[in-house]
C-alpha positions in Angstrom: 0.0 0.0 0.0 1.1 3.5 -1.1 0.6 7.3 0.8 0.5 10.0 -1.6 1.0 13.4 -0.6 -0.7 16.8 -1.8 -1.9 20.2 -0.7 -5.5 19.9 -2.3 -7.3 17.1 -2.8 -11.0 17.1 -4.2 -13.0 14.0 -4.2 -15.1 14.0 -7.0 -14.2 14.2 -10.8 -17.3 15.6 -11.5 -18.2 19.3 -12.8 -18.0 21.3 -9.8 -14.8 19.6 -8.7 -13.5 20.1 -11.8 -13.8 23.4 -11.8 -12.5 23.6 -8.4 -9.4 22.3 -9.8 -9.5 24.4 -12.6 -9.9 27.1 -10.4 -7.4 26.5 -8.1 -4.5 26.1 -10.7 -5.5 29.2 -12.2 -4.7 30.8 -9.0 -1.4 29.3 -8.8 -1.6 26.3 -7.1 -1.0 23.1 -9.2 -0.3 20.9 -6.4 -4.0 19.4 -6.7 -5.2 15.7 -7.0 -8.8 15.2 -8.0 -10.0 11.6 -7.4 -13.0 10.3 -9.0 -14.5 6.9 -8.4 -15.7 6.2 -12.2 -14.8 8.2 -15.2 -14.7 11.8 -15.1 -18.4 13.2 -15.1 -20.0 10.0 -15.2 -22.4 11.2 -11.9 -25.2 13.4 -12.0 -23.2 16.0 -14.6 -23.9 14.2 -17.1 -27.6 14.4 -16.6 -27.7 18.1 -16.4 -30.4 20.3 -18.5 -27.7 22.9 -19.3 -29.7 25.7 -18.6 -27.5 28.9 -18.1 -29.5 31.7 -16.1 -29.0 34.0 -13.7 -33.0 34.6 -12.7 -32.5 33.6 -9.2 -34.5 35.9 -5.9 -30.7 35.2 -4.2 -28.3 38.2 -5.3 -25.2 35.3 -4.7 -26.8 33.1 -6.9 -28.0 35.9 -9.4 -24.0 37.4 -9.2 -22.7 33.9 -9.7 -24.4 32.8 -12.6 -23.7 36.1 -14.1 -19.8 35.1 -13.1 -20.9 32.0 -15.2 -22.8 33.6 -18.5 -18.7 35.5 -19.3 -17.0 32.6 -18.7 -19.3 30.6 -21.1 -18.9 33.0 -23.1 -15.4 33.2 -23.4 -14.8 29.5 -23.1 -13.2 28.8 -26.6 -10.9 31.8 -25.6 -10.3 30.4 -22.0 -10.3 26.9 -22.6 -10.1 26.0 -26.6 -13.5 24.4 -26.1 -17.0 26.0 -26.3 -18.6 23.7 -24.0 -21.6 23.6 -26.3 -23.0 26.7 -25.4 -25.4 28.2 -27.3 -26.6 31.9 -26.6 -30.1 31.1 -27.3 -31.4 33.7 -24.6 -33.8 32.7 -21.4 -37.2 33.3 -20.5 -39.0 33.2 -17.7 -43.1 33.6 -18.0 -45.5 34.1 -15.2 -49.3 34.7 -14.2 -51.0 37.2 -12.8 -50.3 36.1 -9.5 -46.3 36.3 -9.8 -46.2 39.8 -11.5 -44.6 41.2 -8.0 -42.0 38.9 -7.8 -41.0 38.5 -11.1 -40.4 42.9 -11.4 -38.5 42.5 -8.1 -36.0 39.8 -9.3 -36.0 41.7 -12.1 -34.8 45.0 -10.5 -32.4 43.4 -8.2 -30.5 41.4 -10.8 -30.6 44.7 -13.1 -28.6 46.2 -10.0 -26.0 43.2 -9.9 -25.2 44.4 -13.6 -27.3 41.4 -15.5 -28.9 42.0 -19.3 -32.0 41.3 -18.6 -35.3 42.9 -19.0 -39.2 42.9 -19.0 -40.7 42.4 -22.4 -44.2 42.2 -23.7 -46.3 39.7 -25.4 -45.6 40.6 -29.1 -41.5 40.2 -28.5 -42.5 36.9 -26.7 -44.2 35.7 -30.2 -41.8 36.9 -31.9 -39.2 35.2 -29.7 -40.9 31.8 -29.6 -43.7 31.3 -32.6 -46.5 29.2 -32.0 -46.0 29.4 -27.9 -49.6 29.8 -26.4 -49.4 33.1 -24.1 -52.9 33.9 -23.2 -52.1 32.6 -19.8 -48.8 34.3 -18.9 -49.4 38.0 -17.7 -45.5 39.1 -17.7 -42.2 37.9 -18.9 -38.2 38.5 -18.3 -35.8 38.3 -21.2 -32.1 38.0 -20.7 -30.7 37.4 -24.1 -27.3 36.0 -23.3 -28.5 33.2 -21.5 -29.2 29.8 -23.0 -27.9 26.3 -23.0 -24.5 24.6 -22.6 -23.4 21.0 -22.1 -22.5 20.0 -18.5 -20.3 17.2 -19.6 -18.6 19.3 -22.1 -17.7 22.0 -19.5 -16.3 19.7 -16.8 -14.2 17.9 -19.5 -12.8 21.5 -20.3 -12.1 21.7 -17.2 -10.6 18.8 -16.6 -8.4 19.0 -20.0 -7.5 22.6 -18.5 -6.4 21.9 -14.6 -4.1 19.0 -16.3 -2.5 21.4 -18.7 -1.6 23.2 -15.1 -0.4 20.8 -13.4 -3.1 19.3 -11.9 -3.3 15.5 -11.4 -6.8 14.0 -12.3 -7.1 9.9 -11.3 -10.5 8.2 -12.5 -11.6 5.1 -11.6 -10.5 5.7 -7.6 -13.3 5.4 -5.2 -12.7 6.7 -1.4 -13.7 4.4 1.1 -13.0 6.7 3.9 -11.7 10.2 4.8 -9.1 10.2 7.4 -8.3 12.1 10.6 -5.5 12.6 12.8 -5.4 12.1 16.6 -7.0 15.8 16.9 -10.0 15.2 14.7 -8.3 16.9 11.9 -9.2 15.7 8.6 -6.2 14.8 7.0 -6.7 13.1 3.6 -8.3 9.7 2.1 -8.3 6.0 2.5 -9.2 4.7 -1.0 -11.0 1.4 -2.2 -7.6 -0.3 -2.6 -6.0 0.4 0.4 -3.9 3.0 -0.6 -3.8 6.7 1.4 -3.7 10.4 0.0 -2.7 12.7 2.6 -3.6 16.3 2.2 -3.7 19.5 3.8 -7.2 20.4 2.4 -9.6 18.0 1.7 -12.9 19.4 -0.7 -15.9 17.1 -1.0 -17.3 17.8 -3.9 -19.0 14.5 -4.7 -23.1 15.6 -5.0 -25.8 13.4 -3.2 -22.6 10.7 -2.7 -20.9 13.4 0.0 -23.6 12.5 3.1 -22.2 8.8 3.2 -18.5 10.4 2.9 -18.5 12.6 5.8 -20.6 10.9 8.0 -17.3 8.5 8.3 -15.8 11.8 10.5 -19.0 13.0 12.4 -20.3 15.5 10.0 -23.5 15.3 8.8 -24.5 16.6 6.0 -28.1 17.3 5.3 -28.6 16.6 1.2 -30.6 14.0 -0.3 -30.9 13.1 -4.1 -34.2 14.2 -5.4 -35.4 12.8 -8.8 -35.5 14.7 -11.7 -37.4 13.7 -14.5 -36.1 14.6 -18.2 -38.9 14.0 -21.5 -37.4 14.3 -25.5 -40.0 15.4 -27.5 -39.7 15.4 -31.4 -42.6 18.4 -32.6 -42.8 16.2 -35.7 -40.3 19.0 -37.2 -37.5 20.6 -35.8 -37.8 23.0 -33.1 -36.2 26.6 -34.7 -33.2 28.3 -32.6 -35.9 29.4 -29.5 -34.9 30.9 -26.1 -35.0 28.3 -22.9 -38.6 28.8 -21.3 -39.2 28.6 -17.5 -43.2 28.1 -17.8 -44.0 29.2 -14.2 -47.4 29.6 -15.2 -47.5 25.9 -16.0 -44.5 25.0 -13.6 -42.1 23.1 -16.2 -39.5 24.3 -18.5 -38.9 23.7 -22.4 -35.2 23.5 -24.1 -34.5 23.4 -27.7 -31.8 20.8 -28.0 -29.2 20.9 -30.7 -31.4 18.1 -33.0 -34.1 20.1 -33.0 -35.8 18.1 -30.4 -37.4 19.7 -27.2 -36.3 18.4 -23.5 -38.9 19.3 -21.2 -38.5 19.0 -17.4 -40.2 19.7 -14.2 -40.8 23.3 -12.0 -43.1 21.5 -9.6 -41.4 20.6 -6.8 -43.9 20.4 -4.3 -44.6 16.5 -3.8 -40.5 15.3 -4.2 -39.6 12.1 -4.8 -36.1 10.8 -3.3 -34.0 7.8 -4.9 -30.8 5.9 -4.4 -28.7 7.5 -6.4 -27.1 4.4 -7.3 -29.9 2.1 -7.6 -32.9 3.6 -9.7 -34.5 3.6 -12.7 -33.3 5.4 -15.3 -36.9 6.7 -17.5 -39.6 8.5 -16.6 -42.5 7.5 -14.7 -45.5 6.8 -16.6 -47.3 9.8 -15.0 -45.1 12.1 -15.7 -45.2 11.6 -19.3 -48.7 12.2 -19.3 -48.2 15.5 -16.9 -45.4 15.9 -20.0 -48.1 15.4 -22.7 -50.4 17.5 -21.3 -48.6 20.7 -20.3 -46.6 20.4 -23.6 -50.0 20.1 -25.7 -51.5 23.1 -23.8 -48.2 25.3 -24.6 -46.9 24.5 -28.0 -50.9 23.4 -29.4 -49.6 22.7 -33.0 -47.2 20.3 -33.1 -47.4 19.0 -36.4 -46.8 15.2 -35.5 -45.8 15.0 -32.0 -44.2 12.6 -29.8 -41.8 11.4 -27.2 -38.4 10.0 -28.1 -36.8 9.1 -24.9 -36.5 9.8 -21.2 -34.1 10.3 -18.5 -33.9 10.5 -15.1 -31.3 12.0 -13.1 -31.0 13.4 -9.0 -30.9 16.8 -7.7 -28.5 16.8 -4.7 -31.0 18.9 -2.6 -30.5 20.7 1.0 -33.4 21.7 3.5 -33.4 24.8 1.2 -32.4 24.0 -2.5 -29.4 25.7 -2.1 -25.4 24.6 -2.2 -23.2 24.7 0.9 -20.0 26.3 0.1 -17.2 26.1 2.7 -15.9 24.8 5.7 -17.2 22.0 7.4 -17.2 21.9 11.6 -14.0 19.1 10.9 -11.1 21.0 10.6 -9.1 20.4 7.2 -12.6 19.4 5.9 -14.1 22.0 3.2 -17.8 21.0 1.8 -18.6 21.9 -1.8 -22.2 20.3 -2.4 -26.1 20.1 -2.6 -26.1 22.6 -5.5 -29.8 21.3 -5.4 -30.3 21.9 -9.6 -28.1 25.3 -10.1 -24.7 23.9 -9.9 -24.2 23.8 -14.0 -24.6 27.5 -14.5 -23.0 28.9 -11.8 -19.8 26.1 -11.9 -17.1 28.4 -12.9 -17.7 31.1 -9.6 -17.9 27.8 -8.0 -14.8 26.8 -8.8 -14.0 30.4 -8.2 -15.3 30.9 -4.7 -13.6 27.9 -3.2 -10.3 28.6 -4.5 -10.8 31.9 -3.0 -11.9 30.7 0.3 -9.7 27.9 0.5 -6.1 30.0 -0.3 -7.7 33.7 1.6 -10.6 33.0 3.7 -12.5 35.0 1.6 -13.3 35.7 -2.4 -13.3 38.3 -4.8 -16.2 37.7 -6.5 -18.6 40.3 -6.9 -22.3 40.8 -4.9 -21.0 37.5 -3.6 -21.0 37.0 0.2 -19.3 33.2 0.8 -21.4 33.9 4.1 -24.8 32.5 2.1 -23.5 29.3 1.6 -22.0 28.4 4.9 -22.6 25.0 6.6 -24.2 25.9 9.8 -27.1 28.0 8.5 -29.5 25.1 8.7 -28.3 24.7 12.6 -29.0 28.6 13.2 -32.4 28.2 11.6 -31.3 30.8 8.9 -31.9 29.3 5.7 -30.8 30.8 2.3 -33.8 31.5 0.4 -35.3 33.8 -2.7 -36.3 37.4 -1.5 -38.8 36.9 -4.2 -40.1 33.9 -4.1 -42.7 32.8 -7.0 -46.1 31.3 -5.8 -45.8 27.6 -6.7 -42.4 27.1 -7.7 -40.6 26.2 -4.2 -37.0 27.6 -3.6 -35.7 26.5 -6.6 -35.1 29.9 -7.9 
């Protein structure tokens, strides 16, 4: 058996630890091992929507996400890879009874700096033919949003950190963390026996982190919440639309590159919670006809539709669908998880915030306060959620 040595390692070779790395060399610091117990992205990234938006009622999540629109942006530039982003534009509609909110979020992410605004009816047409409006009574248009691949990005990443310096080992599952005689996390027992010892030791592995940390007396409150993904062929391809959050009919409708729509759920009031290694992998049978229905109502002529396929993949959700970012009560122990459905678009201040916090204490990144994401919030009874919250839709914006 073998002890390896390094300042940062990151369990989890998925996007956000990837980007973590990333991040991290960026900064400087190259003496990083990410350690990933299948093949790089191979969790829950790979089942990500894409959607890139910074509509949130949080301004950290609304300044992150905006942190995340440049660097998509600029990827080929940063990375030589565009990650499959496609400036497409987003668009959230509402009804009557979401108005307030929806002006609100509006104005406050207008203050962070974001392109977004309020438009009417006859721009919605004109955005999306064919979309049935009569029931939305407001929308909010932010033109450089749109779609990217998860997979894609954290691959960049990954490509990226190596270029660095960064050493990246697949196929290396962690059976334990390990601590010293003072509690002190102080790096990884893997499946084979072997030991990485580090200074810092960032969990970044989604709904698999509970079971991880629990090992050293920290619990962490995130389970995996199934999300249900429907592929609809129109019967002809779907023009170059804007993403559509539907909070008038709770769901949301993405134009994929085929031409094909992928329509998933904004109705998270009845969860459903799964083994995130031990479920099936299509969607139930009434949630294609939820699918059907909402679809039918919103896009009513389809020339010849019908559904293609089906996925299902987890949310790794906290009490209050939002990440914790940073230390954990273990000392040496830093937590980077439950990202609870947001963690593709905002993944780059991600990787940017823990870099930060983990070389300064603190981070750089503007109208973000590191504060907002902390572990013990759910302890103090002082949840993270939207200062506008939208009647029906939870706290997943």
């Amino acid at each position: 058996m073998t002890t390896t040595t390094t300042r940062f390692l990151i369990v989890g070779g998925g996007l956000e630890g990837l980007a973590i790395a990333w991040s991290l060399a960026d900064q400087g610091e190259t003496d990083v091992m990410v350690v990933e117990r299948d093949t790089l992205c191979s969790g829950m990234t790979g089942k990500s929507s894409g959607v890139v938006r910074c509509h949130y009622g949080n301004p950290s999540l609304v300044a992150m996400s905006w942190y995340g629109v440049d660097i998509f942006t600029r990827a080929t530039e940063l990375f030589g890879d565009d990650m499959a982003f496609q400036q497409c534009g987003y668009v959230v509609g509402v009804g009557e009874n979401n108005i307030a909110p929806l002006e609100a979020n509006v104005a406050m992410m207008q203050e962070i700096g974001v392109d977004v605004s309020l438009i009417g009816h006859d721009t919605m047409a004109e955005l999306w033919p064919g979309l049935h409006l009569d029931d939305f009574a407001a929308f909010a248009y932010e033109p450089l949003g749109g779609r990217g691949e998860a997979y894609m990005a954290g691959m960049a990443f990954a490509a990226a950190a190596r270029r660095l310096g960064v050493t990246i080992k697949q196929s290396t599952p962690v059976a334990e963390l390990l601590q010293g005689e003072d509690g002190r996390v102080i790096g990884a027992r893997l499946a084979s026996g072997d030991e990485i010892h580090a200074d810092t030791v960032i969990v970044a592995a989604g709904p698999w982190t509970p079971a991880l940390t629990a090992g050293v007396d920290v619990d962490v409150d995130v389970q995996a919440q199934r999300a249900q993904l429907i592929l609809v062929d129109q019967g002809a391809p779907t023009p170059v639309v804007p993403v559509l959050s539907d909070l008038a009919g709770l769901s949301y409708i993405c134009r994929e590159p085929n031409g094909e729509l992928l329509v998933g759920n904004s109705d998270h009031s009845a969860p459903q919670y799964i083994d995130p290694d031990n479920y099936i992998n299509r969607a139930d049978e009434s949630t294609v006809d939820k699918v059907v229905m909402k679809l039918g109502h919103r896009l009513p002529d389809m020339p010849d539709p019908r559904i293609t396929s089906s996925y299902v993949g987890a949310y790794d959700v906290t009490p209050d669908y939002n990440p914790i970012i940073g230390p954990s009560p273990v000392d040496g122990l830093f937590l980077a998880t439950g990202f609870s459905g947001h963690g593709f678009k905002i993944s780059p201040a991600v990787g940017k915030l823990v870099a930060d916090m983990v070389l300064t204490g603190t981070t750089t990144l503007k109208h973000v306060d590191p504060q907002d994401f902390r572990y013990s919030r759910f302890a103090e009874g002082d949840l993270l959620t939207s200062l506008h919250p939208y009647e029906g839709a939870g706290e997943m914006r």
